[in-house]
N, C-alpha and C positions, 0 to 999 in steps of 0.2 A: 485710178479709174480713167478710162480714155476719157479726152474734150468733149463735150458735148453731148456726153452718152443722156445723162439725167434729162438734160435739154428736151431731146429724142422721143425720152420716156414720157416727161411730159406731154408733149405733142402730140403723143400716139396715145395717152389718155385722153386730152382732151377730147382727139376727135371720135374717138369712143363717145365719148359721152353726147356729144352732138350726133354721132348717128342713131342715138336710143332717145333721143329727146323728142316725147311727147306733142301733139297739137297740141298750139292755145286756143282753148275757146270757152265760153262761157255761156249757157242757153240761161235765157231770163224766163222765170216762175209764170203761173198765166196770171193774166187778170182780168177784173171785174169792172168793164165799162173804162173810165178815165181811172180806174186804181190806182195807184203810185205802188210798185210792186218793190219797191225801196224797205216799202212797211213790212212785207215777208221776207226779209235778209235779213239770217241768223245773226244774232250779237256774237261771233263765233269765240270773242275775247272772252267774255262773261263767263264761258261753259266750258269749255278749252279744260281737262284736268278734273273736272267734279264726276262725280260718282253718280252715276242716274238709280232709281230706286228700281226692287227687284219688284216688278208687278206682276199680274199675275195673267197670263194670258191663254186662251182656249186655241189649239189648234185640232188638226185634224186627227190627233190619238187621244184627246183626252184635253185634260188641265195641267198648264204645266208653269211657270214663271221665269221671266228673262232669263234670270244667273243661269241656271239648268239649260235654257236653249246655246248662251252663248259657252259654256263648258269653260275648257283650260285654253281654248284657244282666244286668236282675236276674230271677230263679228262683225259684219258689216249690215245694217240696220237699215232698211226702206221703208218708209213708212207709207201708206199708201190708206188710198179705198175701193171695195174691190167693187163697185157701179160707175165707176167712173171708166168714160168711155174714151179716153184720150190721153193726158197726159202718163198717169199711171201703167196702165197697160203697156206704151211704151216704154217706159223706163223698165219697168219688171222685163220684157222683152228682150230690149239690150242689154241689159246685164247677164241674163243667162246668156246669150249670143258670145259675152266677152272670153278671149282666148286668157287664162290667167294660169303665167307660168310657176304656179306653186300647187304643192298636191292638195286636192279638196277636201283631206285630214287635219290638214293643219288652217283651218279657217270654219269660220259658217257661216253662212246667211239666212236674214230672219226677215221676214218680208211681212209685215205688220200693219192693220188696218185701223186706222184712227176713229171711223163712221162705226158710234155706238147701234147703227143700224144694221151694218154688215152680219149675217148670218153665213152659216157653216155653208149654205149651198151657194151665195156669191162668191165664197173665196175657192170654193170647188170647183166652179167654174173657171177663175181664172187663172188656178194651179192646174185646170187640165186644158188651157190652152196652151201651155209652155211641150213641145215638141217632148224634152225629156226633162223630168226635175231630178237633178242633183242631190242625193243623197245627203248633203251638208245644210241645203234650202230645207227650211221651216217657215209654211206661211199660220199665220195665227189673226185669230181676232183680241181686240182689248176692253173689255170690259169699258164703262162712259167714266170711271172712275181713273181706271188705270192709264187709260186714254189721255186725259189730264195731265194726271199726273207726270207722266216719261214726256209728252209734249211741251207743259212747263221745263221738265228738266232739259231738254235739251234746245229750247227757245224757239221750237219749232209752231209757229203762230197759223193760224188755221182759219177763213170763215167760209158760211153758207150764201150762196149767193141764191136769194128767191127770183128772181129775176131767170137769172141761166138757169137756174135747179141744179147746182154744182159744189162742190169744192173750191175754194181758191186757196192754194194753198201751195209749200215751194217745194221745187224738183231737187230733191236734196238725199243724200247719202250719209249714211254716220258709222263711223268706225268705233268700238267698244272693243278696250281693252279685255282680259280674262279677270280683268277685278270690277269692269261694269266702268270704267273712265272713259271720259268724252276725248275721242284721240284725234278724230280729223271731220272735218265737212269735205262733200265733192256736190256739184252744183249739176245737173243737167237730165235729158234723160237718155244721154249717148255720148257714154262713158267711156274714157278709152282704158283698155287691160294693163298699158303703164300707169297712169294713174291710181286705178285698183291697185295694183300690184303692189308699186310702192307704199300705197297708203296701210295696205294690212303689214309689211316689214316692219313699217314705222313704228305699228300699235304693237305689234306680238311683244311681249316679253322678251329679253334680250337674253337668251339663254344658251349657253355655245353649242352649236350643231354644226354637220355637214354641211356646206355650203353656204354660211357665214358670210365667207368674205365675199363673197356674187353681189349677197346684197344687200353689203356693207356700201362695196365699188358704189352699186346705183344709188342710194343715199347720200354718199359724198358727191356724185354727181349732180345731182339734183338738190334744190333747197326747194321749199314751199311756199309759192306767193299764195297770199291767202285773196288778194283782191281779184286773180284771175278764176280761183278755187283748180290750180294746178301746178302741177311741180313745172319747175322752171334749171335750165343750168346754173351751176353756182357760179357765181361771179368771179369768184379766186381762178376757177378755170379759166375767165378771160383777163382779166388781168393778173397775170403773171404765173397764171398755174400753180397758186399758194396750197389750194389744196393735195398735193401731194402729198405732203407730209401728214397730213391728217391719217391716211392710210399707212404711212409708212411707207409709203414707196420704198427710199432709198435703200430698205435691205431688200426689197424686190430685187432692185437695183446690183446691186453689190453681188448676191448671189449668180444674177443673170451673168454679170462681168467675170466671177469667179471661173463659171464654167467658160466662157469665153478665152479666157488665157490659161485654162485647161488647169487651174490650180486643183 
């Protein structure tokens, strides 16, 4: 194999991966007066890999329960309430806004209202403020029980503020495996579509398909800082480009040379 080819190869990964790399940023949760908003950061260690319970929740065709919205694919989980005149609305906004380059078959989102108050005509409202809803989008309300309950499970901690007459409560995203597993947190309410994107790869079942290796690449590009709540470049890419081989480059590699000297 010529000098330096692998070298090369490396290089021109890495800077792949640098030019698909993500902003950092991290938008902090609202709060109530001198709050410590410290108090609404998910234990995300705790729940990382547990199974949240299948509740039961009322959307806009009827009654229907988690498992059943989130199907055979991975889900992505906002939980929200639909009078809330600020945070919420934002986030549900940018998220449909976001460009996510995977077909919207293979995912869902379930946009979920925590306020035992919420009825069928607030969430109608703010499902028909969205310009177009996505086929794959389910918004619902949850029962004060079910509420609870999927809140507990997922450590997502919640209060009333009498004061503001609000919510406090954190700008947060959850990724659900297709068995119902706590797969990732994302923080904010302006989200970027690599961040998504990666994070529902992560969740999906790993089952061999088309296009596999695309977003395999980006995976190994990427690791997940969880204190930023965003994928970050892997470190092996900067010192020394170890991650090569995780992919197997060198038969990349090999093939590429083979055609090269015309073997």
């Amino acid at each position: 194999m010529k000098p330096g080819f692998l070298s090369r190869l490396g290089l021109t990964f890495a800077l792949t991966c640098l030019s698909m790399s993500p902003t950092l940023a991290l938008k902090s949760t609202e709060a109530d007066g001198d709050f410590d908003t410290n108090m609404l950061r998910i234990d995300e260690g705790k729940y990382l890999g547990t199974t949240v319970p299948n509740v039961k929740i009322r959307t806009g065709d009827g009654q229907s329960d988690l498992f059943s919205l989130i199907g055979d694919d991975p889900a992505l989980v906002l939980l929200a309430y639909y009078t809330c005149g600020h945070t919420c609305p934002a986030g549900i906004q940018s998220l449909s806004d976001l460009s996510i380059d995977l077909p919207e078959t293979t995912y869902n989102v379930i946009v979920l209202s925590f306020d035992k108050d919420d009825t069928p005509m607030t969430m109608n409202h703010v499902e028909s403020s969205l310009d177009t809803v996505p086929d794959n989008w389910t918004f619902g309300l949850l029962p004060e029980q079910a509420s609870k309950e999927l809140t507990d499970a997922l450590g997502y901690h919640f209060f009333f503020s009498e004061r503001d007459q609000t919510f406090v409560h954190p700008a947060a995203v959850v990724f659900l495996s297709p068995q119902g597993e706590v797969m990732r947190y994302l923080y904010g309410t302006d989200l970027s579509s690599d961040d998504v994107e990666l994070a529902l790869i992560e969740t999906r079942d790993r089952k061999p398909r088309l296009g596999e290796l695309v977003d395999m690449v980006k995976l190994t590009c990427f690791q997940f800082d969880r204190s930023k709540s965003r994928y970050v470049i892997h470190p092996a890419l900067i010192f020394g480009g170890a991650g090569i081989g995780v992919l197997g480059l060198a038969g990349i590699a090999a093939l590429t040379y083979k055609k090269e000297e015309g073997v």
